[in-house]
N, CA, C, O and CB atoms as a CASP TS submission, in Angstrom:
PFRMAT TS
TARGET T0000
AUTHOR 0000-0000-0000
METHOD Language model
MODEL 1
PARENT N/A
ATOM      1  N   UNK     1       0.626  14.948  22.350  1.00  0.00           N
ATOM      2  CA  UNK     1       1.117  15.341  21.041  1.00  0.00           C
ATOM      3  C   UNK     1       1.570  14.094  20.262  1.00  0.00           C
ATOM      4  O   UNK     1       2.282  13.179  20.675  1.00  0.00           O
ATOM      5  CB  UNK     1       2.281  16.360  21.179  1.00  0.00           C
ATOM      6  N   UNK     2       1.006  14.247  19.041  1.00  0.00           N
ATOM      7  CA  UNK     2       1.597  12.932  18.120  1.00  0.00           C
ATOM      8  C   UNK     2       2.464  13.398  17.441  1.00  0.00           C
ATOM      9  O   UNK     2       2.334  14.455  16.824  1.00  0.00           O
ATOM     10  CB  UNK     2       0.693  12.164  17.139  1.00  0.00           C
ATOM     11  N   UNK     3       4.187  12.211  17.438  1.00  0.00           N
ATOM     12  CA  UNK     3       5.347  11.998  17.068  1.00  0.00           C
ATOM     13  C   UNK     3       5.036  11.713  15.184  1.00  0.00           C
ATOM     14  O   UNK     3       4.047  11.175  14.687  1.00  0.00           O
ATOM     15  CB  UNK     3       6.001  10.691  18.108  1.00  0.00           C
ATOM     16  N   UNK     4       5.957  12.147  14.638  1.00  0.00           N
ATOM     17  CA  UNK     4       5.430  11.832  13.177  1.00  0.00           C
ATOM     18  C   UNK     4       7.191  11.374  12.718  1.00  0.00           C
ATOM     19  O   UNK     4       8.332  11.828  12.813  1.00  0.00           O
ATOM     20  CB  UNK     4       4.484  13.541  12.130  1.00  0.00           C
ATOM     21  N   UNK     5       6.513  10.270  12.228  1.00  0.00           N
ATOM     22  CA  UNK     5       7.703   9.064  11.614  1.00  0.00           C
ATOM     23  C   UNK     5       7.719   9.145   9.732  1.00  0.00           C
ATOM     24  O   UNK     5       6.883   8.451   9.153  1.00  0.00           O
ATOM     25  CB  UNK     5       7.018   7.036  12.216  1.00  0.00           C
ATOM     26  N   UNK     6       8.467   9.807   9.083  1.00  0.00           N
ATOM     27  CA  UNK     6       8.788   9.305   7.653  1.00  0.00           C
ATOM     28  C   UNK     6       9.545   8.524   7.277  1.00  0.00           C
ATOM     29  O   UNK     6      10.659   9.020   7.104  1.00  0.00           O
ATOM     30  CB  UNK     6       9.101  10.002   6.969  1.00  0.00           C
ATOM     31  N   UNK     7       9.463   7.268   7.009  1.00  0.00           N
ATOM     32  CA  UNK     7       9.946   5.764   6.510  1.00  0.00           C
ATOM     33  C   UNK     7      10.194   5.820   4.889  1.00  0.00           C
ATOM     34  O   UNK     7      10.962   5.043   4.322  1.00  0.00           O
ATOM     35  CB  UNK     7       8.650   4.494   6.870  1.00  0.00           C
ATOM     36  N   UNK     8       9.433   6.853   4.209  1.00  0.00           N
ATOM     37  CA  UNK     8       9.359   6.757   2.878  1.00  0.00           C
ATOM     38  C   UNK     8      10.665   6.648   2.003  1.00  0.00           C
ATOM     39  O   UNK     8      10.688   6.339   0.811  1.00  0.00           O
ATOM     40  CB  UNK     8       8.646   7.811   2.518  1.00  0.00           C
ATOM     41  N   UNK     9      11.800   6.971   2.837  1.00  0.00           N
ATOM     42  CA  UNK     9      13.006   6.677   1.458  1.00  0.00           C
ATOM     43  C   UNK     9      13.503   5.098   2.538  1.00  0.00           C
ATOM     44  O   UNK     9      14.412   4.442   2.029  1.00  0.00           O
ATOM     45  CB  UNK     9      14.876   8.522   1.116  1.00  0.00           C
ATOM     46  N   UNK    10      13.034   4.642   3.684  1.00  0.00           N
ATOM     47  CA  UNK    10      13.346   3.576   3.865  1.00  0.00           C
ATOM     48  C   UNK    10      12.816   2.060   3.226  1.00  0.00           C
ATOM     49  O   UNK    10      11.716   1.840   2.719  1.00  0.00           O
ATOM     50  CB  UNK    10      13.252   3.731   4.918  1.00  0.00           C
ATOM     51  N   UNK    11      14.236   0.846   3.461  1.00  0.00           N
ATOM     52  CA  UNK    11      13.486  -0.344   2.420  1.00  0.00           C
ATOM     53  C   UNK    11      13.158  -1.764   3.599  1.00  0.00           C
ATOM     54  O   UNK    11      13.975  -1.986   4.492  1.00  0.00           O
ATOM     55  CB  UNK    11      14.916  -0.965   0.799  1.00  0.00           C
ATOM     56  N   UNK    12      12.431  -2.262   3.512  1.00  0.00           N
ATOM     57  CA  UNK    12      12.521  -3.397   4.767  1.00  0.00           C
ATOM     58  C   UNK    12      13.935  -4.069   4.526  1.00  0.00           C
ATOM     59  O   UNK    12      14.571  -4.186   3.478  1.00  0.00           O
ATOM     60  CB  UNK    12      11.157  -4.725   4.710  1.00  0.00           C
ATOM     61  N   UNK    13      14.236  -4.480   5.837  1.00  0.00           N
ATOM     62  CA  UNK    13      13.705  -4.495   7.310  1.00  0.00           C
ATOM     63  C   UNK    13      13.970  -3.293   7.699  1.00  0.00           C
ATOM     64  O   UNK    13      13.536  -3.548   8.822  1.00  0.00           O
ATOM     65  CB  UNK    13      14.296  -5.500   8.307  1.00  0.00           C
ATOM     66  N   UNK    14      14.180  -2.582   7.760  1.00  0.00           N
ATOM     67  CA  UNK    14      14.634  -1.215   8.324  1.00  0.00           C
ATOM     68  C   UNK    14      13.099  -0.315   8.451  1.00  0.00           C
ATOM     69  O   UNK    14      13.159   0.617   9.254  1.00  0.00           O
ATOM     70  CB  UNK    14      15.917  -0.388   7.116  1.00  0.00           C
ATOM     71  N   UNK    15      12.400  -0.413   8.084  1.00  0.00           N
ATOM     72  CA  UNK    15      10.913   0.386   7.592  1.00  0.00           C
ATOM     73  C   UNK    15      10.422   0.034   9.438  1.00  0.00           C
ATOM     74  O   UNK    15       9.988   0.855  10.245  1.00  0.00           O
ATOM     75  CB  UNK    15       9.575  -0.710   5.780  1.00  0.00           C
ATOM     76  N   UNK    16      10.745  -1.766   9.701  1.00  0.00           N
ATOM     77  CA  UNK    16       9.904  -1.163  10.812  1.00  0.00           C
ATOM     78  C   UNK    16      10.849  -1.322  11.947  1.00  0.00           C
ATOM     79  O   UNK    16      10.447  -0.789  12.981  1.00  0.00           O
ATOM     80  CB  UNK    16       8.413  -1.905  11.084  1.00  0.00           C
ATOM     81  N   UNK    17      11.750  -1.785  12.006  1.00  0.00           N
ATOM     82  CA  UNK    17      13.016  -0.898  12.891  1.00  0.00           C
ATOM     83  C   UNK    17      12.937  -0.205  13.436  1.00  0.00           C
ATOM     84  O   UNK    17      12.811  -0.156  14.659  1.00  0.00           O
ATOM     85  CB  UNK    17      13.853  -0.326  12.547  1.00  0.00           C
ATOM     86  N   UNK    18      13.033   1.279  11.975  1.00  0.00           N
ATOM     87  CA  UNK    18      12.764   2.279  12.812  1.00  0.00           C
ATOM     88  C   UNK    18      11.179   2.706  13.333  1.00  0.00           C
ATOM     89  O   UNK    18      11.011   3.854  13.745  1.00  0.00           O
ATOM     90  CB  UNK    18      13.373   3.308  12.149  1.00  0.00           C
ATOM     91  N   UNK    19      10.457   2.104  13.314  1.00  0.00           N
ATOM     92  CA  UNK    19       9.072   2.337  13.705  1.00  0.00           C
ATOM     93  C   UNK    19       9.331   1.869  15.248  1.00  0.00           C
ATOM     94  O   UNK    19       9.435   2.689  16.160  1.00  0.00           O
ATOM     95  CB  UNK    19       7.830   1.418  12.751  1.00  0.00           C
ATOM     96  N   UNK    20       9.415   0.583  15.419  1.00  0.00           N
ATOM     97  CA  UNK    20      10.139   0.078  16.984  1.00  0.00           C
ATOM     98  C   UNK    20      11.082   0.882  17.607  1.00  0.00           C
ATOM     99  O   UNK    20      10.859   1.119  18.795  1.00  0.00           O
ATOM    100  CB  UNK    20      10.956  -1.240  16.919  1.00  0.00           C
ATOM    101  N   UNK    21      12.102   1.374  17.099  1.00  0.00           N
ATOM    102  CA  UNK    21      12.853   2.823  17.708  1.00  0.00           C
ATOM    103  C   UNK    21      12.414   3.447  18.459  1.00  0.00           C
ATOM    104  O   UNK    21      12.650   3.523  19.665  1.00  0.00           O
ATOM    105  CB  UNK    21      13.105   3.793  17.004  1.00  0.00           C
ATOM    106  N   UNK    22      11.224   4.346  17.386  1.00  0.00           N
ATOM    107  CA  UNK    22      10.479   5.183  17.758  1.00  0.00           C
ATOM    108  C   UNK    22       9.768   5.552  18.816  1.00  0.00           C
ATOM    109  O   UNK    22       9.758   6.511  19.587  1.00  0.00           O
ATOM    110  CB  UNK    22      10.004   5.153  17.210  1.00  0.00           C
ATOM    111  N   UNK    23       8.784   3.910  18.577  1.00  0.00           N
ATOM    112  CA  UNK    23       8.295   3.190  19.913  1.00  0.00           C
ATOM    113  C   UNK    23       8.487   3.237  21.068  1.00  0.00           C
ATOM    114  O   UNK    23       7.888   3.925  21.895  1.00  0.00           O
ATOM    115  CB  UNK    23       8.436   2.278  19.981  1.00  0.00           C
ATOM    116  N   UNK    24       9.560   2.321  21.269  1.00  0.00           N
ATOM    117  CA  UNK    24      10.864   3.144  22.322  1.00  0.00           C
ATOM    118  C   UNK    24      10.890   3.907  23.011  1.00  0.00           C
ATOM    119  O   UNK    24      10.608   3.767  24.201  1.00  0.00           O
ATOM    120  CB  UNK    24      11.728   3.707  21.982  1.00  0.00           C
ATOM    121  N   UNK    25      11.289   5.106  22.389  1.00  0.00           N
ATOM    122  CA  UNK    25      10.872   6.078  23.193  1.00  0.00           C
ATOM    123  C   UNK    25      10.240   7.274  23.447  1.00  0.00           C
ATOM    124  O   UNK    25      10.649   8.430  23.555  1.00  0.00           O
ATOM    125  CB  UNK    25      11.393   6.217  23.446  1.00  0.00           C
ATOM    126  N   UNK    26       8.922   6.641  23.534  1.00  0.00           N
ATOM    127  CA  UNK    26       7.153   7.299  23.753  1.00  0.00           C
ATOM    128  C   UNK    26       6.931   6.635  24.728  1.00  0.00           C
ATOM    129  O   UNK    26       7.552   5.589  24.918  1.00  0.00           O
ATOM    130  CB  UNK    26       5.811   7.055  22.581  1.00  0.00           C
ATOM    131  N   UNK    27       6.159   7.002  25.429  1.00  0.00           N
ATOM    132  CA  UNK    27       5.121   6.820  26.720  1.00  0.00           C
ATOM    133  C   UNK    27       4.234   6.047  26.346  1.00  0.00           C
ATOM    134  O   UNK    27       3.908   6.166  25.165  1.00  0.00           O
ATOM    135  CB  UNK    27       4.390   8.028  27.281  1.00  0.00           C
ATOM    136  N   UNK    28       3.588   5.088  27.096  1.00  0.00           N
ATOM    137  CA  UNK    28       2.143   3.839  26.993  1.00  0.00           C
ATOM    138  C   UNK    28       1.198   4.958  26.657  1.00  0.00           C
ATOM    139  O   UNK    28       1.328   6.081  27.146  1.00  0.00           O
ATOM    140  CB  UNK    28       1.521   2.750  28.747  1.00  0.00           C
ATOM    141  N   UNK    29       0.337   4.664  25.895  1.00  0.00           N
ATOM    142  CA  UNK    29      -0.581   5.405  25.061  1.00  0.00           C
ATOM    143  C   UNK    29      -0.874   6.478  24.615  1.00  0.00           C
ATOM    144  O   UNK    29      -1.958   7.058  24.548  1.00  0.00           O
ATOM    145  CB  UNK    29      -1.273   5.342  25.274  1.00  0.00           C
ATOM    146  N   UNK    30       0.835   6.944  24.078  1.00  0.00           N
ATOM    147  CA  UNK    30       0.672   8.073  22.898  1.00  0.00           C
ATOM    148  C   UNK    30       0.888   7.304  21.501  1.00  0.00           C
ATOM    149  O   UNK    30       1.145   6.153  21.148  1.00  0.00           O
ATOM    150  CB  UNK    30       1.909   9.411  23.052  1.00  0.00           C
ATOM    151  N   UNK    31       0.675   8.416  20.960  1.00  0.00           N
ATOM    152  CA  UNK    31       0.753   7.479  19.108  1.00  0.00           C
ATOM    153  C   UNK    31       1.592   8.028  18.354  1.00  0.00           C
ATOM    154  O   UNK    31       2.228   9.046  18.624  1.00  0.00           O
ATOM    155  CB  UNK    31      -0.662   7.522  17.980  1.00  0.00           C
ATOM    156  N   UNK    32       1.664   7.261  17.152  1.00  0.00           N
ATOM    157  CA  UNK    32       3.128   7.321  16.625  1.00  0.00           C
ATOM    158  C   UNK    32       2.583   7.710  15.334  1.00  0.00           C
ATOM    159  O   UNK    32       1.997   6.685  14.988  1.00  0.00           O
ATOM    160  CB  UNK    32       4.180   5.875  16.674  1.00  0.00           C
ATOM    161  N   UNK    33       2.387   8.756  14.212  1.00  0.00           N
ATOM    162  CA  UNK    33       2.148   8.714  12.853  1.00  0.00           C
ATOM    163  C   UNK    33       3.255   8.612  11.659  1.00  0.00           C
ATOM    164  O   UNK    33       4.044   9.511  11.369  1.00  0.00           O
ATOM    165  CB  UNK    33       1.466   9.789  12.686  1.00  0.00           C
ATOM    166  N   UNK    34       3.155   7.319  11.011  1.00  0.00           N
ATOM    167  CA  UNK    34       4.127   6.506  10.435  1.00  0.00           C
ATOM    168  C   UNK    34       3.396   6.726   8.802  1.00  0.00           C
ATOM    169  O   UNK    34       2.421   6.130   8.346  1.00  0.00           O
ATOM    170  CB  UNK    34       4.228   4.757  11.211  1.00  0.00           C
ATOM    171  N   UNK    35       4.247   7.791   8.144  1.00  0.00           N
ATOM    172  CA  UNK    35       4.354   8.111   6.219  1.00  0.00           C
ATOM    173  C   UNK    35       5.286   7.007   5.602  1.00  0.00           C
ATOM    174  O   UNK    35       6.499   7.049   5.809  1.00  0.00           O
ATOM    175  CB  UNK    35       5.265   9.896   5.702  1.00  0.00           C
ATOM    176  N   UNK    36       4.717   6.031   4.852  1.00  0.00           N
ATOM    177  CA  UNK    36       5.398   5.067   4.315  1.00  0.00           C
ATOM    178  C   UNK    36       5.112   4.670   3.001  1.00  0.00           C
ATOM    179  O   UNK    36       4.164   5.231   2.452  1.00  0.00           O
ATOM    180  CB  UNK    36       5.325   4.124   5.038  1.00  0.00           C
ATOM    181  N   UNK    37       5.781   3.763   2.349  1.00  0.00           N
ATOM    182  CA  UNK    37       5.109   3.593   0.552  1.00  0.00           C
ATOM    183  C   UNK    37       4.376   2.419   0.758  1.00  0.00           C
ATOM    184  O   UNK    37       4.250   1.581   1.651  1.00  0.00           O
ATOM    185  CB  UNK    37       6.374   3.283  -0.967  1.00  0.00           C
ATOM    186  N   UNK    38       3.888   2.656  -0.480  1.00  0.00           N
ATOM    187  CA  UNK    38       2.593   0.913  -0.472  1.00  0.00           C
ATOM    188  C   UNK    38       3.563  -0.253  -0.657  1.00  0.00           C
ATOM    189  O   UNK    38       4.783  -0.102  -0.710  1.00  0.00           O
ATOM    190  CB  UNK    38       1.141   0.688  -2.232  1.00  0.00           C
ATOM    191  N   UNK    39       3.052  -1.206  -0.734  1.00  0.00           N
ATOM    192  CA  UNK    39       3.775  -2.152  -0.831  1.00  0.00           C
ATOM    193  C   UNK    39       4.322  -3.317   0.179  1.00  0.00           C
ATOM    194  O   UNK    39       3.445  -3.853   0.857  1.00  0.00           O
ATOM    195  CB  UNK    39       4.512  -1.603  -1.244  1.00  0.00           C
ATOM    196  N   UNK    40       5.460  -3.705   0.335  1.00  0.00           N
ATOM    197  CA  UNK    40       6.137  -4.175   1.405  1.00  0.00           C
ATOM    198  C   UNK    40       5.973  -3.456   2.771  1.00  0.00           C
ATOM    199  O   UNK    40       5.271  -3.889   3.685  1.00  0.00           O
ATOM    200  CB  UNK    40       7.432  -4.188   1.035  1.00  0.00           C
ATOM    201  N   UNK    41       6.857  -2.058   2.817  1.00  0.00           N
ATOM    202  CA  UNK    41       6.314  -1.529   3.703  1.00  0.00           C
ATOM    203  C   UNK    41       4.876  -1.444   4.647  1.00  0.00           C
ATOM    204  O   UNK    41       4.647  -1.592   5.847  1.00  0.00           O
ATOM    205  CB  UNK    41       6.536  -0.830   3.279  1.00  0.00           C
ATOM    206  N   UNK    42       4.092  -1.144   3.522  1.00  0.00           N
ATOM    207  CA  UNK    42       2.702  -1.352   4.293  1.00  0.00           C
ATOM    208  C   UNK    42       2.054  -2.837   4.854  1.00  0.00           C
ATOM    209  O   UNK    42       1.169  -3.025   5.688  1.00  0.00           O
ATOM    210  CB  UNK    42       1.663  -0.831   3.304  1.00  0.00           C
ATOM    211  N   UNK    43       2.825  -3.773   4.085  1.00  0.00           N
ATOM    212  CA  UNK    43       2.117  -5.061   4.525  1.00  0.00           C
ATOM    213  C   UNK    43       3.098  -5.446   5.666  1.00  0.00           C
ATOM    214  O   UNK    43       2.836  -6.531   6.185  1.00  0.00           O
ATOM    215  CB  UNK    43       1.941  -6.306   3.263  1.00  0.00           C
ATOM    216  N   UNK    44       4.175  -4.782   6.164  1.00  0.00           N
ATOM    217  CA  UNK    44       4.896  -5.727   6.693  1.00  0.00           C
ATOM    218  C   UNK    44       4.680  -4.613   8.318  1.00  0.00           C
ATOM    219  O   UNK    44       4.621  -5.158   9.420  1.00  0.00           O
ATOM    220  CB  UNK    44       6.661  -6.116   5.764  1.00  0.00           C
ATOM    221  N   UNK    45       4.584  -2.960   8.150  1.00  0.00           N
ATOM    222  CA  UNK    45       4.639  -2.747   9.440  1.00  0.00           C
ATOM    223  C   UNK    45       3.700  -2.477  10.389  1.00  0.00           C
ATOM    224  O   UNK    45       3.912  -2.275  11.585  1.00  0.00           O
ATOM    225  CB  UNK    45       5.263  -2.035   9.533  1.00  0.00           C
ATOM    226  N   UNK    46       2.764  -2.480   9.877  1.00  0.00           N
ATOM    227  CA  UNK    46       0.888  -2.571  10.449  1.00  0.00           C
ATOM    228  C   UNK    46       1.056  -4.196  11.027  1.00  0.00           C
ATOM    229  O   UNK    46       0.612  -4.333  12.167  1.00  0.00           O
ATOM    230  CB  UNK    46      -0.780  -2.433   8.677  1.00  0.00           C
ATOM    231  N   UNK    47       1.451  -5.046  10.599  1.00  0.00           N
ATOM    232  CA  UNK    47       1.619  -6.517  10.899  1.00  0.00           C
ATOM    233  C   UNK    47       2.483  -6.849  12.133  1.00  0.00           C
ATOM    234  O   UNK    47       2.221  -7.460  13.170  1.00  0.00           O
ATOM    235  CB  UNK    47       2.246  -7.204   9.694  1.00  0.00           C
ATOM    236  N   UNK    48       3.828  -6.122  11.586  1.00  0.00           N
ATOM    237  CA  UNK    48       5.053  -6.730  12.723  1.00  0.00           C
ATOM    238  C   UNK    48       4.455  -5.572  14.116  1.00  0.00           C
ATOM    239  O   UNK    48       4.980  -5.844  15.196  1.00  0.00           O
ATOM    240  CB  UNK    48       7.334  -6.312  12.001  1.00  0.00           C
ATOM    241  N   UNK    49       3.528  -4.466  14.146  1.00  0.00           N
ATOM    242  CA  UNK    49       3.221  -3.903  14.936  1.00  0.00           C
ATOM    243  C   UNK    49       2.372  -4.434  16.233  1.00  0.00           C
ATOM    244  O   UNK    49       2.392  -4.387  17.463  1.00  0.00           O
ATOM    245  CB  UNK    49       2.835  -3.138  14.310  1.00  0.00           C
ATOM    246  N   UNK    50       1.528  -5.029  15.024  1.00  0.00           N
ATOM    247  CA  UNK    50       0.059  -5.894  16.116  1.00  0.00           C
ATOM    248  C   UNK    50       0.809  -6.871  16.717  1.00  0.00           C
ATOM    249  O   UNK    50       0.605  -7.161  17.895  1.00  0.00           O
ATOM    250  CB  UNK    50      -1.500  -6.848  15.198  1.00  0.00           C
ATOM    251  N   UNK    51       2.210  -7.780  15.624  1.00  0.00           N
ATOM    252  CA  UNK    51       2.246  -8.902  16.742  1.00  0.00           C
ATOM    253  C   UNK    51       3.252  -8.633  18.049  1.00  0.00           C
ATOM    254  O   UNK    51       3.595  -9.567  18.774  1.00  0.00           O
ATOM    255  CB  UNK    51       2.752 -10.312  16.007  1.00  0.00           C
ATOM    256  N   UNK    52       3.750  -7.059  18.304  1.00  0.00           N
ATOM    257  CA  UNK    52       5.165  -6.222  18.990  1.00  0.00           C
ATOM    258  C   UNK    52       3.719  -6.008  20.359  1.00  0.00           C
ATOM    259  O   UNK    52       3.957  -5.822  21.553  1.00  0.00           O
ATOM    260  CB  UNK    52       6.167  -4.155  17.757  1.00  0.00           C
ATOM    261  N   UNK    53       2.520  -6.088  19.839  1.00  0.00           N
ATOM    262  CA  UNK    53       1.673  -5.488  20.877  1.00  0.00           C
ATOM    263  C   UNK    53       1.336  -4.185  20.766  1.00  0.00           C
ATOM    264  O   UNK    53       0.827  -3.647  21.749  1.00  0.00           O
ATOM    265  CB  UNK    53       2.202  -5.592  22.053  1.00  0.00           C
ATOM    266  N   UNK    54       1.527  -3.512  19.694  1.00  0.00           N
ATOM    267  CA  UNK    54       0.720  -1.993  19.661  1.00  0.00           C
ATOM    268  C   UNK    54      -0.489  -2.110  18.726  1.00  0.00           C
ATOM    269  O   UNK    54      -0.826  -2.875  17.823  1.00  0.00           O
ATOM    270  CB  UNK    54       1.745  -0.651  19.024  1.00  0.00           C
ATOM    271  N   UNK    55      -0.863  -1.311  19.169  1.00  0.00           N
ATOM    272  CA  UNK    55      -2.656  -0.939  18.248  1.00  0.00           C
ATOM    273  C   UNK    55      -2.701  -0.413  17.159  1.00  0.00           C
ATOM    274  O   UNK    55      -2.936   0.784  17.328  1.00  0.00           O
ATOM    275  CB  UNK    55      -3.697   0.102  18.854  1.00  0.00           C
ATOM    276  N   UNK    56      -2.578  -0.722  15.846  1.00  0.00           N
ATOM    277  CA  UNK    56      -2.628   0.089  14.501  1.00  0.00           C
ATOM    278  C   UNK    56      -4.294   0.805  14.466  1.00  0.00           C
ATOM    279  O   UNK    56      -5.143  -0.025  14.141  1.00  0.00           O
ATOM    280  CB  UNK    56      -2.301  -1.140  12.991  1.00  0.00           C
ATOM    281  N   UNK    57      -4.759   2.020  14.717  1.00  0.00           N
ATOM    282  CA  UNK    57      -5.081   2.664  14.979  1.00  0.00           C
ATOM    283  C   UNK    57      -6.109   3.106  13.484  1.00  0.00           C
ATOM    284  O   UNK    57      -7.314   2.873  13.391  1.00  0.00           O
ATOM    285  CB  UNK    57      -4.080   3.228  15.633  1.00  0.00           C
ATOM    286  N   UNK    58      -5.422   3.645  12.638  1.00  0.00           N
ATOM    287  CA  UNK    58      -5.927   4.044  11.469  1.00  0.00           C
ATOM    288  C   UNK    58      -4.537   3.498  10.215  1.00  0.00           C
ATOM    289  O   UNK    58      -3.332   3.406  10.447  1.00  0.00           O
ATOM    290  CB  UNK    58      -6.302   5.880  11.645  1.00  0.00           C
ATOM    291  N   UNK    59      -5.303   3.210   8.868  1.00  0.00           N
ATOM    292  CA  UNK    59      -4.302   3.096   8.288  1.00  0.00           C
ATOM    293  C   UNK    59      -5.343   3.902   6.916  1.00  0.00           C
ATOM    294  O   UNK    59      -6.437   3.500   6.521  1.00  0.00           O
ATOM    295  CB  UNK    59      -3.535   1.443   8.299  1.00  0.00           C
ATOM    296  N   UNK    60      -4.541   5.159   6.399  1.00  0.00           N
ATOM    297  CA  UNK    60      -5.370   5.710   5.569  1.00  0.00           C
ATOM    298  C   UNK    60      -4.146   6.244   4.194  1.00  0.00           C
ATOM    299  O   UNK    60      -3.010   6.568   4.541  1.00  0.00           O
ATOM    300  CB  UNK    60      -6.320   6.991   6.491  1.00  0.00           C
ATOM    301  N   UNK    61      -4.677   6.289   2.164  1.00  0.00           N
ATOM    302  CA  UNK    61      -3.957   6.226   1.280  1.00  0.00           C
ATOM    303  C   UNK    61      -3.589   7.757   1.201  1.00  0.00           C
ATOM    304  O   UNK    61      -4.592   8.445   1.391  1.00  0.00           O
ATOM    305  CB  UNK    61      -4.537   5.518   0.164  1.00  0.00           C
ATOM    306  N   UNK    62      -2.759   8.289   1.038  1.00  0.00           N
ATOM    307  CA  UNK    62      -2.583   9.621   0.899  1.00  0.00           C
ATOM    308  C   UNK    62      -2.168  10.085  -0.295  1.00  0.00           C
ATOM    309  O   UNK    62      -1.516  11.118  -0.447  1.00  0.00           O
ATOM    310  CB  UNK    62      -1.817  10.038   1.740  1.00  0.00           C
ATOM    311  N   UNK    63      -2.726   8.935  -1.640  1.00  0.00           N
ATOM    312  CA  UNK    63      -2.392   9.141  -2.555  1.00  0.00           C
ATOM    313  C   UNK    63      -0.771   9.124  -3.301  1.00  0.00           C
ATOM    314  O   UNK    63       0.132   9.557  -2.585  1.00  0.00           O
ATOM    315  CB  UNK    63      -2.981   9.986  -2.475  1.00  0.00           C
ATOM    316  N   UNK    64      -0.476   8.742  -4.407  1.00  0.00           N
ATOM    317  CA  UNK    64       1.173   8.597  -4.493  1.00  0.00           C
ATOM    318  C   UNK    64       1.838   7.675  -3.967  1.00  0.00           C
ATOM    319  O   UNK    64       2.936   7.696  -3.410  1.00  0.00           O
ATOM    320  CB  UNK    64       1.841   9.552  -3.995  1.00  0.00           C
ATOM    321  N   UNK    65       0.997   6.713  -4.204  1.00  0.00           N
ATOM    322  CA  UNK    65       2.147   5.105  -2.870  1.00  0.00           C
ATOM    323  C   UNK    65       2.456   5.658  -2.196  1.00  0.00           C
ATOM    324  O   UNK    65       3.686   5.617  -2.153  1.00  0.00           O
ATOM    325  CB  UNK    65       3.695   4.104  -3.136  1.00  0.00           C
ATOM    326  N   UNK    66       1.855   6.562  -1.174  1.00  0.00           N
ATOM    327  CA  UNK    66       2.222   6.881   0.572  1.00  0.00           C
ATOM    328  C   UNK    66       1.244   6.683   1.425  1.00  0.00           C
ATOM    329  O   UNK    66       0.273   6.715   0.670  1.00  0.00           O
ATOM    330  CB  UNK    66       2.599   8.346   0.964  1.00  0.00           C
ATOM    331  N   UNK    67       0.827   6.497   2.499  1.00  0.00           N
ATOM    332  CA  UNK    67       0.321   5.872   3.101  1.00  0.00           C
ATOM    333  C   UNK    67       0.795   6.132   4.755  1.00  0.00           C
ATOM    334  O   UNK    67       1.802   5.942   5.437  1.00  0.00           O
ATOM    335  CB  UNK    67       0.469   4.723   2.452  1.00  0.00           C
ATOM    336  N   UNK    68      -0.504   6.654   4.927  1.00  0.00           N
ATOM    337  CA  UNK    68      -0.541   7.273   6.693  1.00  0.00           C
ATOM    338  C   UNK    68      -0.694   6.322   7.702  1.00  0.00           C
ATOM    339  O   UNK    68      -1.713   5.709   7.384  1.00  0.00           O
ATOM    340  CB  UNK    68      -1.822   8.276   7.075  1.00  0.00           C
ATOM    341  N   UNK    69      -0.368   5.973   8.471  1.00  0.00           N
ATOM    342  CA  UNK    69      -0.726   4.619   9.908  1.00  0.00           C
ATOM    343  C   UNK    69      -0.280   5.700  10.799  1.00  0.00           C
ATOM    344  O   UNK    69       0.511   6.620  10.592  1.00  0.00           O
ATOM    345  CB  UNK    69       0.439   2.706  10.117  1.00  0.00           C
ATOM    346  N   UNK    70      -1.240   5.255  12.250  1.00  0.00           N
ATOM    347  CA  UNK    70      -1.315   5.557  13.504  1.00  0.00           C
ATOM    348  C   UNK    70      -1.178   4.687  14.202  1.00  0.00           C
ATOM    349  O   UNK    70      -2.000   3.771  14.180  1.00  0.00           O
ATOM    350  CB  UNK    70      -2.191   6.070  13.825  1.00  0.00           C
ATOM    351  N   UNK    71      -0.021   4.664  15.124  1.00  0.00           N
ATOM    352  CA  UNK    71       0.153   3.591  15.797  1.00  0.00           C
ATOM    353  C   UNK    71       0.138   3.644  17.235  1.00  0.00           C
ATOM    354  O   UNK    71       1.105   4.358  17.500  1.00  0.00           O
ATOM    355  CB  UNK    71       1.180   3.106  15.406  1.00  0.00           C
ATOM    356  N   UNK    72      -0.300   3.364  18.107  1.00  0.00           N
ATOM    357  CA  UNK    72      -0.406   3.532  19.319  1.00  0.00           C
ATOM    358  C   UNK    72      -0.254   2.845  20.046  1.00  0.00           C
ATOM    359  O   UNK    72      -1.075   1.949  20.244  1.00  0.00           O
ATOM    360  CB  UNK    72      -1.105   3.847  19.586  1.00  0.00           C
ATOM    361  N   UNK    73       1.313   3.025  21.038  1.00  0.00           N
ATOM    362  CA  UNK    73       1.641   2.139  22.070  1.00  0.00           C
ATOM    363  C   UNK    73       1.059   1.413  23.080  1.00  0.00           C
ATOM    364  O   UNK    73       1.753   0.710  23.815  1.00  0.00           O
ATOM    365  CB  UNK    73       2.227   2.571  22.550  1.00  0.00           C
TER
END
């Protein structure tokens, strides 16, 4: 079952914080679906993810500066 993360009223650094939280505590290769705004957010937690060692998976626009990522431990 995939965990679903809304970041959207969050501002960095905190955006991927709580994404690493999250992380935390899930099991090695379940995934994490992370709703966030364009922008900072998006450039910064698809990034700080790959270099934490997880797999950004899909990153797709959902229209409205929000923005879907799959992240997988």
């Amino acid at each position: 079952m995939m965990k679903l993360l809304d970041i959207t009223k969050e501002t960095c650094p905190m955006t991927f914080v709580k994404v690493k939280l999250a992380l935390a505590r899930m099991d090695e290769g379940q995934e994490l679906e992370v709703i966030l705004n364009a922008g900072e957010p998006l450039e910064n937690v698809p990034r700080s993810c790959e270099e934490q060692g997880y797999e950004v998976m899909s990153i797709e626009d959902c229209g409205d500066d929000k923005h879907r990522i799959i992240i997988k431990k």
